[in-house]
RODO-2510 file (C-alpha; in nm, 4 decimals, decimal comma):
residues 408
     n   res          X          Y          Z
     1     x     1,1592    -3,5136     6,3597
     2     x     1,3263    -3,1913     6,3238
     3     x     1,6529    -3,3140     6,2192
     4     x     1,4445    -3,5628     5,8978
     5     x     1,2904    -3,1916     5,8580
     6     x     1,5495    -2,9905     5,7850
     7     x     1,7157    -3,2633     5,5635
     8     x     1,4514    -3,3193     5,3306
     9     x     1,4416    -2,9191     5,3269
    10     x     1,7934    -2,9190     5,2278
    11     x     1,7342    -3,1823     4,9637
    12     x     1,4421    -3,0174     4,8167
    13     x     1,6347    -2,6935     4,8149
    14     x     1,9519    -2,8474     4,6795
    15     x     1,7891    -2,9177     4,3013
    16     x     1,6904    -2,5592     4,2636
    17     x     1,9008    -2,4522     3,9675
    18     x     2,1124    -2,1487     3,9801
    19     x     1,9680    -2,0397     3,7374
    20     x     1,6626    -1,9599     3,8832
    21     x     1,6516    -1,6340     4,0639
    22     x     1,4290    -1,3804     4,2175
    23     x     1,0955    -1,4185     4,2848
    24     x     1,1439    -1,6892     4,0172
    25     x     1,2772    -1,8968     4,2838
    26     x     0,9558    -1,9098     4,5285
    27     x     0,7125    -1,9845     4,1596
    28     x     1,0043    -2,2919     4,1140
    29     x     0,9438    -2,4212     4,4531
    30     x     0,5266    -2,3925     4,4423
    31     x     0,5590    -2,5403     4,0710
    32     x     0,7865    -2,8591     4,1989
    33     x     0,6455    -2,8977     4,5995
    34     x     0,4848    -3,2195     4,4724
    35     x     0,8227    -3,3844     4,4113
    36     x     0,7951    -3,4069     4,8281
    37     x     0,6024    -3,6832     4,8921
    38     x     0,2615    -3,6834     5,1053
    39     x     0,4982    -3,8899     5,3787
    40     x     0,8057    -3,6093     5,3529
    41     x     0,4970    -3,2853     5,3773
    42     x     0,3688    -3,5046     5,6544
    43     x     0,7190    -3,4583     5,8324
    44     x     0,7523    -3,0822     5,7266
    45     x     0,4054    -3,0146     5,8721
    46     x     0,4584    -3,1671     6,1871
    47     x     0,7815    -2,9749     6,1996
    48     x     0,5655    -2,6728     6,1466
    49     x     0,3505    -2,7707     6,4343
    50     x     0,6834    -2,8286     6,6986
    51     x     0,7933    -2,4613     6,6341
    52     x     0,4640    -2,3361     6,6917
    53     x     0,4178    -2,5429     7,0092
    54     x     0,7392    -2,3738     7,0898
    55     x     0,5854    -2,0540     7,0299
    56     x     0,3029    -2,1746     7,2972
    57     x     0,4751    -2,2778     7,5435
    58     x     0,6687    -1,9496     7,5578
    59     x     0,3161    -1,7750     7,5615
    60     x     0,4553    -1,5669     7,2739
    61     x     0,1655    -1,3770     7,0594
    62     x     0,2920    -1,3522     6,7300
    63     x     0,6030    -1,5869     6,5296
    64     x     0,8049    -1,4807     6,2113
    65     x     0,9338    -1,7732     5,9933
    66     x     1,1501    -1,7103     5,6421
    67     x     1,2403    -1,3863     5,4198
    68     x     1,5391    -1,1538     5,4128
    69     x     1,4370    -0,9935     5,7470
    70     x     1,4979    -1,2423     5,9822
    71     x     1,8523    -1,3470     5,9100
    72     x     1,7671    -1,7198     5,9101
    73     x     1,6376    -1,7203     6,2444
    74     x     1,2604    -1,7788     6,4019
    75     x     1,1910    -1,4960     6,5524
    76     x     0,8844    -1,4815     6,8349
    77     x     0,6611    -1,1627     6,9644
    78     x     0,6875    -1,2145     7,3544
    79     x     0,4193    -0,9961     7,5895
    80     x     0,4725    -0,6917     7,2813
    81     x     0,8862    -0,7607     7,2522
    82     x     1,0249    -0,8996     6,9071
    83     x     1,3447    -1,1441     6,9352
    84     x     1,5339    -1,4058     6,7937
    85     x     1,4925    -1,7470     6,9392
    86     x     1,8651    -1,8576     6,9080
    87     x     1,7696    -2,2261     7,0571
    88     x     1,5330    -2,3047     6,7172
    89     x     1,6374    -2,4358     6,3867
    90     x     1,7845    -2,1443     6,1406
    91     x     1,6843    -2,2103     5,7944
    92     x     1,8028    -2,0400     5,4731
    93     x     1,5147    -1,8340     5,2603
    94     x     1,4867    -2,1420     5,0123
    95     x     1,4122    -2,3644     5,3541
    96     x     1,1727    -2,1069     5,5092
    97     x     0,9951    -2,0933     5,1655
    98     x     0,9250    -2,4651     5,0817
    99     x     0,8055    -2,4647     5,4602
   100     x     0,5464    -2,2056     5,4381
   101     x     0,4480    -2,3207     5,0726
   102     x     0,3857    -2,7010     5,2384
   103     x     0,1295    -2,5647     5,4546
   104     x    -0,0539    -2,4114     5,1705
   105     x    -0,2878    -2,5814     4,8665
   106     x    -0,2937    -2,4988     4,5546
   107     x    -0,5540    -2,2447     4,5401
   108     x    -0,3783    -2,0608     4,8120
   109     x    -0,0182    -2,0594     4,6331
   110     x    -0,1665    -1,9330     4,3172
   111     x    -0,3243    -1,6648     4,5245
   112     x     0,0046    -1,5893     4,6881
   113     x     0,1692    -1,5522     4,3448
   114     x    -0,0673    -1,3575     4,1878
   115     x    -0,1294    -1,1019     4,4929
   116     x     0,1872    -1,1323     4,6660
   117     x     0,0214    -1,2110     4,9787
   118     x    -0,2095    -1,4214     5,1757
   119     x    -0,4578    -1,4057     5,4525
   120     x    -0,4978    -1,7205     5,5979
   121     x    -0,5784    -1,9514     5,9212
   122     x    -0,3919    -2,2447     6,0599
   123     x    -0,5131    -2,5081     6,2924
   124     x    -0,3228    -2,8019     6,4593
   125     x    -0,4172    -3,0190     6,7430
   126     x    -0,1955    -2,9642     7,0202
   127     x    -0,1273    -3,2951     7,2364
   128     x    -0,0220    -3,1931     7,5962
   129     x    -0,3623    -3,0089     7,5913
   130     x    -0,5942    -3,2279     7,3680
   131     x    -0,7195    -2,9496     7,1694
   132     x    -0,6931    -2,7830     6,8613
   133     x    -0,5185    -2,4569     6,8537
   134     x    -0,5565    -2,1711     6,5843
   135     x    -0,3404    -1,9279     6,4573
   136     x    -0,4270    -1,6287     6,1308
   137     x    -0,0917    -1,6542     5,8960
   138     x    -0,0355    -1,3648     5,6616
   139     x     0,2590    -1,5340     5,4161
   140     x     0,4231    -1,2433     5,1868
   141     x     0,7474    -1,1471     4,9775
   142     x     1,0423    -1,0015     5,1122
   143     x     1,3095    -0,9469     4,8870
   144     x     1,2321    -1,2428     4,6645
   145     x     1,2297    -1,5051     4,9418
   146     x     0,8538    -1,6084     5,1465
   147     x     0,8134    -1,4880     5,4880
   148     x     0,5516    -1,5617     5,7314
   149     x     0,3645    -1,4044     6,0549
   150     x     0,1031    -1,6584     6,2303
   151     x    -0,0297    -1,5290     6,5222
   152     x    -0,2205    -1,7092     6,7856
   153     x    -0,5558    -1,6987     6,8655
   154     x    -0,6656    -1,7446     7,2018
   155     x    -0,8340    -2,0897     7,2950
   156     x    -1,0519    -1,8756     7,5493
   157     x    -1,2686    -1,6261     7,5429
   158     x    -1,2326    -1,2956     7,7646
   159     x    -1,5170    -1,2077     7,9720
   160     x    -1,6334    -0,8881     7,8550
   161     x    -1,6559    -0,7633     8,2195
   162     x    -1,2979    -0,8399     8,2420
   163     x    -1,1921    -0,5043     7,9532
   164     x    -1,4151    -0,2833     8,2123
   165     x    -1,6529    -0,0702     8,0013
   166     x    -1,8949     0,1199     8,1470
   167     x    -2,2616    -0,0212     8,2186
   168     x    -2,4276     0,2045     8,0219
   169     x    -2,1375     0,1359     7,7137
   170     x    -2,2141    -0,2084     7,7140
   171     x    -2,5702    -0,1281     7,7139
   172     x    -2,5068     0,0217     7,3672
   173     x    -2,3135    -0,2691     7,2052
   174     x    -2,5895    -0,5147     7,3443
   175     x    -2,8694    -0,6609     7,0942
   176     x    -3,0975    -0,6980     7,3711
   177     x    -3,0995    -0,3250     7,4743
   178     x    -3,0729    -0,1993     7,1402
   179     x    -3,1679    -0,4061     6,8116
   180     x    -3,0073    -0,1774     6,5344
   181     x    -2,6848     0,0362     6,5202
   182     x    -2,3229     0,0224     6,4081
   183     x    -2,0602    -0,0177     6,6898
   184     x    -1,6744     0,0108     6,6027
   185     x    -1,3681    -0,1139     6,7947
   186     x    -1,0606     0,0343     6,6723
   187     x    -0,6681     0,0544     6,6983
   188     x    -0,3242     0,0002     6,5665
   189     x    -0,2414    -0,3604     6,4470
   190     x    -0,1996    -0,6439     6,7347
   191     x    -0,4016    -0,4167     6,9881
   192     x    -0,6610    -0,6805     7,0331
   193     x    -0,9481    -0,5735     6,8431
   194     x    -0,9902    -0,9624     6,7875
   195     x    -1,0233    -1,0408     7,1432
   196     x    -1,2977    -0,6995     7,1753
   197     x    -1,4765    -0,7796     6,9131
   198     x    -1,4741    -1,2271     7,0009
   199     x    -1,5712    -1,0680     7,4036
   200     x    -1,8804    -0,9479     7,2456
   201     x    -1,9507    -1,2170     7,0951
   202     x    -1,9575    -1,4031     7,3912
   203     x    -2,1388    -1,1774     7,5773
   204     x    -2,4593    -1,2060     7,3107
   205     x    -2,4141    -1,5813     7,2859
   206     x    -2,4765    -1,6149     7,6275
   207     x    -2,7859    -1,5171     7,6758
   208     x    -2,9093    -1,3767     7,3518
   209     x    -3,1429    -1,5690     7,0712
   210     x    -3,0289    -1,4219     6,7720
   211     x    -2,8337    -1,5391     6,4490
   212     x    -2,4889    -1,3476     6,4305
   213     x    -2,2920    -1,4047     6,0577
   214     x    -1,8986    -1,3486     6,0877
   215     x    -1,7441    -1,2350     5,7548
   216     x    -1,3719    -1,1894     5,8359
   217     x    -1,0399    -1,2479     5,6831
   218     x    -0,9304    -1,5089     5,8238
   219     x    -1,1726    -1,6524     6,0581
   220     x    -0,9975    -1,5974     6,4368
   221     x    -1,1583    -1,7676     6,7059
   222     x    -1,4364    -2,0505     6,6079
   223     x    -1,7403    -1,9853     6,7964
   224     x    -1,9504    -2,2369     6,9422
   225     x    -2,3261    -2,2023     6,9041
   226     x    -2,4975    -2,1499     7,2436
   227     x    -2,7916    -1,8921     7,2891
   228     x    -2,6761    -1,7360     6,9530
   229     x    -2,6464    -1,9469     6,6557
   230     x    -2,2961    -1,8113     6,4812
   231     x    -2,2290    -1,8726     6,1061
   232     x    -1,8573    -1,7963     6,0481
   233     x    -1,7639    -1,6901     5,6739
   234     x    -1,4220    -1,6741     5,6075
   235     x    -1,3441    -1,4424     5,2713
   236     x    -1,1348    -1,6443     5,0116
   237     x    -1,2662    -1,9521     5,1613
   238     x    -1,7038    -1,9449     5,2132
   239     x    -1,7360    -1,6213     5,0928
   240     x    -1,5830    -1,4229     4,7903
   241     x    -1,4976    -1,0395     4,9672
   242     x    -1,5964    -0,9041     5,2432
   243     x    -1,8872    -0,6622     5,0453
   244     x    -2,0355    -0,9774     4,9043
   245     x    -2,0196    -1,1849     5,2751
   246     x    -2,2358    -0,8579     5,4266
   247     x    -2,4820    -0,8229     5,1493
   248     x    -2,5222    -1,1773     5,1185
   249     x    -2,5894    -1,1738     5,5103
   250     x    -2,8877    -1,0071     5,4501
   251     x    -3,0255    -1,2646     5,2950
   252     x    -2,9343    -1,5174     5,5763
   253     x    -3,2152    -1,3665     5,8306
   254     x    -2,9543    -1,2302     6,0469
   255     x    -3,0043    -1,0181     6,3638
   256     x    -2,5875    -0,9320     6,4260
   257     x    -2,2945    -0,8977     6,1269
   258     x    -1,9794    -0,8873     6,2213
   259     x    -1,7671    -0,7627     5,9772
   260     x    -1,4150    -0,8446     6,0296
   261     x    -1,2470    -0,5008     5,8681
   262     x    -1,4247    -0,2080     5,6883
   263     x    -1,1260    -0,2127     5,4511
   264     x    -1,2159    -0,0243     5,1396
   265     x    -1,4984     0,2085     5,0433
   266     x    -1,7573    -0,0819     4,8989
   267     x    -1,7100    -0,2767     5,2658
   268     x    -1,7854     0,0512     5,4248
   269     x    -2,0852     0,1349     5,2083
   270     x    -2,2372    -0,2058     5,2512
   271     x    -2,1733    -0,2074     5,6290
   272     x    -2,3776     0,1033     5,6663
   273     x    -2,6059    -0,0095     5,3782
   274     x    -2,7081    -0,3253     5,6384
   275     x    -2,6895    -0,1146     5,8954
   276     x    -2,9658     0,1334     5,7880
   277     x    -3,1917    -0,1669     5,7162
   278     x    -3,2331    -0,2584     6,0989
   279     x    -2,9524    -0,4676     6,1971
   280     x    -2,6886    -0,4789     6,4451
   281     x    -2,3225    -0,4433     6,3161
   282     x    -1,9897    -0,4870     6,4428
   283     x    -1,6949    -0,4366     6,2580
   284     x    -1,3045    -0,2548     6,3116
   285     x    -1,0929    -0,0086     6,1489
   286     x    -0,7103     0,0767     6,1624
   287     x    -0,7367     0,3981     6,3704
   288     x    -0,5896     0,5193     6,7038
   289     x    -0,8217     0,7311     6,8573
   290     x    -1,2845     0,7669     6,8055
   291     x    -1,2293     1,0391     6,6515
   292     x    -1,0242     0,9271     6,3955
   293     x    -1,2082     0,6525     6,3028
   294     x    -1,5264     0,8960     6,2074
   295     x    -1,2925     1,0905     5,9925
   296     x    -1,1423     0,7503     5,8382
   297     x    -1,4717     0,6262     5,7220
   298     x    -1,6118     0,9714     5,5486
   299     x    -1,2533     1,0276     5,3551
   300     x    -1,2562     0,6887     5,2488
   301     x    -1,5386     0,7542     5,0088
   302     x    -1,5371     0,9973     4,7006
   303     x    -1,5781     1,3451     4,8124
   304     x    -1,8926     1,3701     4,5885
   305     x    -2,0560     1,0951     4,8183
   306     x    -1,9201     1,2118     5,1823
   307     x    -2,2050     1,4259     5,2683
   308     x    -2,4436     1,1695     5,2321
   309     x    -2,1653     0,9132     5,4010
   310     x    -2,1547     1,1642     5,7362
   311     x    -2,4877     1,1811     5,7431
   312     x    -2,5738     0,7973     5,7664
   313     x    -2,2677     0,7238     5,9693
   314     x    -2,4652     1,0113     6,2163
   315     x    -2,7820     0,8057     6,1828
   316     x    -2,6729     0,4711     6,2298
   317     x    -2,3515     0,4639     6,4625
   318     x    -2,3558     0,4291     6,8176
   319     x    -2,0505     0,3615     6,9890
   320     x    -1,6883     0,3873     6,8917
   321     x    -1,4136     0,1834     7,0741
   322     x    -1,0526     0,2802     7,0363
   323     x    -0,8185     0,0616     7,2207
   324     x    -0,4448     0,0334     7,2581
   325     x    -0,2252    -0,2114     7,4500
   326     x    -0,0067    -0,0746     7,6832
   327     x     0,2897    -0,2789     7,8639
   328     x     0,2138    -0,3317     8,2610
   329     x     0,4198    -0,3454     8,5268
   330     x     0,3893    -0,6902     8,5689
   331     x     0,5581    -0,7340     8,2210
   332     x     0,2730    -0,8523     8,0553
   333     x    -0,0038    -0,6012     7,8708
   334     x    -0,2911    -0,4385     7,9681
   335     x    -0,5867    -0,2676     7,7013
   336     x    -0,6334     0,1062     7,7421
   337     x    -0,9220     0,2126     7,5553
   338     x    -1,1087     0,5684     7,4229
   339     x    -1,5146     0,5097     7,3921
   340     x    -1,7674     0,7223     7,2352
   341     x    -2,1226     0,6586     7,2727
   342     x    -2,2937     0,8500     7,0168
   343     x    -2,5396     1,1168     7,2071
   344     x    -2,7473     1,3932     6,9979
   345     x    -2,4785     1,6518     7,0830
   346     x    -2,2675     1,3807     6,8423
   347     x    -2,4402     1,3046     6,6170
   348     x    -2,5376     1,6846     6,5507
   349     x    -2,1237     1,7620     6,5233
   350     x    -2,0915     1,4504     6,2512
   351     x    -2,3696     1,6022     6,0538
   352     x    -2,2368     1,9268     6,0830
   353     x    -1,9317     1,7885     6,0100
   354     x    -1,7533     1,9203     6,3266
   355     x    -1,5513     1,6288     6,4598
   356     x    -1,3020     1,8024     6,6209
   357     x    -1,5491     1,9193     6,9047
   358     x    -1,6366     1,5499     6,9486
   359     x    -1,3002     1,5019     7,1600
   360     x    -1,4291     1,7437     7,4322
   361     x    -1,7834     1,5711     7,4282
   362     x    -1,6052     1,2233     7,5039
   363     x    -1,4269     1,4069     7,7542
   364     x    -1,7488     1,5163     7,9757
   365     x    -1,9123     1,2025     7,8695
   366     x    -1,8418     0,9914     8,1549
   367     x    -2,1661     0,9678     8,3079
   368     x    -2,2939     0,8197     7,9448
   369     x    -1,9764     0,5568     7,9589
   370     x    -1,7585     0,7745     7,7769
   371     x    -1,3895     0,8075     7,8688
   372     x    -1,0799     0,9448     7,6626
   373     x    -0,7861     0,7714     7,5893
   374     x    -0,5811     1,0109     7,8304
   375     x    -0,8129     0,9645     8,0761
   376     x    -0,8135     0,5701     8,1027
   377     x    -0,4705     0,5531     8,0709
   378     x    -0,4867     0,7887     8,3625
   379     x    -0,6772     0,5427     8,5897
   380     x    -0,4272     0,2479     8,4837
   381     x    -0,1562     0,4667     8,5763
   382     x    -0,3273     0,5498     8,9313
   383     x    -0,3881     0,1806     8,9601
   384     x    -0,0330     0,1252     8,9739
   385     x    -0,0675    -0,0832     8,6067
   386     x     0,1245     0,0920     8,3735
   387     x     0,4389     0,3218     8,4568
   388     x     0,4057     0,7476     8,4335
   389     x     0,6383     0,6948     8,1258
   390     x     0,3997     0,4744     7,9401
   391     x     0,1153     0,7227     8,0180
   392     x     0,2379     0,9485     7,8516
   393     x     0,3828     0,7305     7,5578
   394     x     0,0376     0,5528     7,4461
   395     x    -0,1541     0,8951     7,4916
   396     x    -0,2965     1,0210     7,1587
   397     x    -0,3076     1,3805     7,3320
   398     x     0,0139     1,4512     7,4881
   399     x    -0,0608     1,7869     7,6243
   400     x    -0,3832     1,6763     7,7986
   401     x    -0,1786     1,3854     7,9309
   402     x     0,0713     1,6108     8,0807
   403     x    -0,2195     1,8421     8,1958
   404     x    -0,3657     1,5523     8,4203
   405     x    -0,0796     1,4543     8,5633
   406     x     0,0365     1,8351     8,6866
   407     x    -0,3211     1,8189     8,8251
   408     x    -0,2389     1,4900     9,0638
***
């Protein structure tokens, strides 16, 4: 199979004229893919689907396929390392791109051209387990040639009692104990905000009667109606953005929205919009520490609406989960996290627009299920989970990191 692959990429490639250069070259070979046959895609996508069974089996998190980057070679994310896996096929940018573009329809390639990027998911049944297994892809340019990341999505579902929050923090995320309310998880990219936000999920599913709507980009894990009935929204695909998936939610008698990413001021607005009306939100923001994220949301709106912005956000949030993974001394990862549970001491220093005190507050929070970021990674650290050097490497406050550990 792979061999037949990479010769009818070859072929394919062969007939692009010389001619043809730049990103001229990837619009040639989304203009001509149907010159491969439904029997040669058929090969290519089950070629596809051997590399990323490959990527499986190694348990690796994250694959790169095609553009200038890679040098030719697949390379695969294993427990947070990047390498090169010398034992799979190398293929030349024109191969890498008429791979990638054969796992895409038309709709999606003439979004890929005209945005120079696409969010999308991937799904192919995997034999040796009998089930289907799902990836998000995010295809983009780099220097004139297609490149791909697909990352995998986990088949299971973590526990939430397994990322140990406090009682009283998962009190605050929980429908049942409180019916309104924005809650944030946050963090860098690939820090498993997913796998928080999917845990959650779970949690309400199982023993919660409510209607939860997903609007994310792409869909991650498929949830299976238990307790809950989920409706999963995928922008591009069942919804148009991700403002018009959250105020069309309202309209859906929800009880929980999950918004994928508050990406961009109208997301944000809505999301507290749909908040303020009596529901319960989820959603997740690029940030590194609680803090941060507060200060993220009220700059991302003009500064002629930001008072009013701080003083919703004040109103309607009530937790804030900042997470990081940290490698483990087993080799593998574990999830350090920050949380903020929003008290009236909070809320007063958002209104007042004094976040900076809010860092001390989280600090002496722990009987409210509050714990900094220096201070978990202390316990994991005590636990013998993560090395002293790591500690201090994932902390967002190095000084207070180094001040704990004198004080061991």
């Amino acid at each position: 199979m792979t061999s037949e692959a990479l010769k009818i990429l070859a072929q394919y490639t062969s007939r692009i004229p010389d001619s043809v250069i730049g990103p001229e070259r990837v619009r040639f070979i989304i203009e001509h893919i149907d010159e491969i046959n439904i029997e040669q895609k058929s090969i290519l996508v089950k070629f596809a689907n051997i590399i990323l069974t490959a990527m499986i089996e190694r348990q690796a998190s994250d694959i790169e396929i095609g553009g200038h980057g890679t040098e030719e070679f697949i390379w695969l994310r294993i427990f947070g390392k990047k390498e090169k896996a010398m034992d799979l096929p190398k293929m030349k940018p024109d191969e890498s791109t008429t791979l990638i573009v054969s796992l895409l329809n038309k709709n999606q390639c003439g979004s890929l051209l005209d945005k120079r990027n696409l969010d999308f998911s991937y799904t192919f049944f995997y034999s040796k387990q009998s089930k289907d297994v799902r990836f998000r892809a995010d295809a983009y340019f780099d220097l004139d040639s297609l490149a791909l990341n697909m990352r995998a999505i986990s088949a299971t579902v973590r526990p939430l009692e397994s990322l140990d929050f406090h009682p009283f923090a998962v009190k605050m995320m929980s429908h049942n104990y409180m019916k309104f309310g924005l809650s944030l998880v946050t963090g860098i990219t690939g820090s498993g905000k997913s796998t928080t936000l999917d845990a959650i999920i779970d949690y309400h599913n199982k023993f919660d009667s409510a209607h939860v709507v997903i609007v994310a980009a792409p869909i991650e894990y498929v949830h299976k109606s238990q307790k809950c009935i989920v409706r999963h929204r995928e922008v591009g695909r069942d919804v148009l953005s991700f403002k018009e998936g959250v105020i069309q939610a309202l309209r859906q008698d929800p009880d929980i929205i999950v918004i994928g990413e508050m990406r961009d001021p109208e997301t944000i607005m809505a999301a507290l919009e749909v908040t303020d009306t009596g529901h319960k939100v989820f959603s997740t923001l690029h940030t590194s520490s609680a803090v941060e994220s507060l200060d993220r949301i009220i700059a991302e709106v003009s500064p002629s609406e930001q008072e009013r912005v701080r003083y919703r956000l004040a109103d309607v949030l009530v937790s804030a989960v900042s997470q990081k993974l940290v490698p483990s001394t087993d080799g593998k990862r574990v999830m350090a996290k920050e949380v903020l549970i929003v008290t009236p001491s909070v809320r007063a220093a958002i209104k007042n627009n004094n976040t900076s005190e809010i860092y001390m507050m989280i600090n002496q929070g722990s009987q409210q299920g509050m714990v900094t970021m220096e201070q978990d990674l202390i316990r994991l650290y005590q636990q013998k989970r993560i090395t002293k050097e790591n500690a201090v490497g994932y902390a967002n406050n190095k000084t207070r990191m180094l001040q704990l550990l004198k004080g061991m």
